[in-house]
C-alpha positions as CSV (number, residue, x, y, z in Angstrom):
1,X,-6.0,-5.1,-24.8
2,X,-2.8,-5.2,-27.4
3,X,-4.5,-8.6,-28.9
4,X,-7.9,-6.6,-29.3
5,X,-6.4,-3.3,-30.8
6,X,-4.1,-5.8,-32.9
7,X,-7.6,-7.6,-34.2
8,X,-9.3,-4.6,-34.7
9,X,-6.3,-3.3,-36.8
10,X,-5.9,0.0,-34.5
11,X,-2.3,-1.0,-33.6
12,X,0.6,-2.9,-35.6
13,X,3.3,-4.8,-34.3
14,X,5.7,-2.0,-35.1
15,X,3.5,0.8,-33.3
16,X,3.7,-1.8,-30.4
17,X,7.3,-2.9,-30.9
18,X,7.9,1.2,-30.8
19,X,5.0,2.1,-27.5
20,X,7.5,-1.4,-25.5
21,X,10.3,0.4,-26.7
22,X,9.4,3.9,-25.1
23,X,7.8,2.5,-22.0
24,X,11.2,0.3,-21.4
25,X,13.6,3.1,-21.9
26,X,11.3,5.5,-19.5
27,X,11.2,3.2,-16.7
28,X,15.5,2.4,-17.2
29,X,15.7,6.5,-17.0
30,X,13.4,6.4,-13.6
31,X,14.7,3.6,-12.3
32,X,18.8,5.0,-12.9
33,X,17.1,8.4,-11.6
34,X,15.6,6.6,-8.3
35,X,19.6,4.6,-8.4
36,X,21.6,7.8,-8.3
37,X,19.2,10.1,-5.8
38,X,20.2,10.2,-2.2
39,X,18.3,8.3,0.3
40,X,16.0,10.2,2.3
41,X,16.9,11.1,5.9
42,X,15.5,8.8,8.4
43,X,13.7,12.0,10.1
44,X,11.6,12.8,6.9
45,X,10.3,9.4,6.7
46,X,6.5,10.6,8.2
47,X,7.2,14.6,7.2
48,X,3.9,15.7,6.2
49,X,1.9,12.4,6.8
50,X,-1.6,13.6,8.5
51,X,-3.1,10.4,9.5
């Protein structure tokens, strides 16, 4: 899809270099966020499942 906006000339390398840039940095801040929660108490692990 990046090669075909690319072609098309809907995206440049620096509006991708800048969307990588984003996406990286959001998934460090959820991954440090999922790093730094408490795990889940063993109980909770089928709270709320219905099947």
């Amino acid at each position: 899809m990046k090669n075909k906006l690319l072609e098309m000339d809907l995206l440049t390398e620096e509006s991708v270099k800048k969307i990588e840039y984003a996406v990286e940095k959001r998934l460090d801040e959820a991954l440090k966020y999922a790093q730094d929660s408490p795990s889940p108490e063993p109980e909770d692990a089928l709270r709320d499942v219905f099947a």
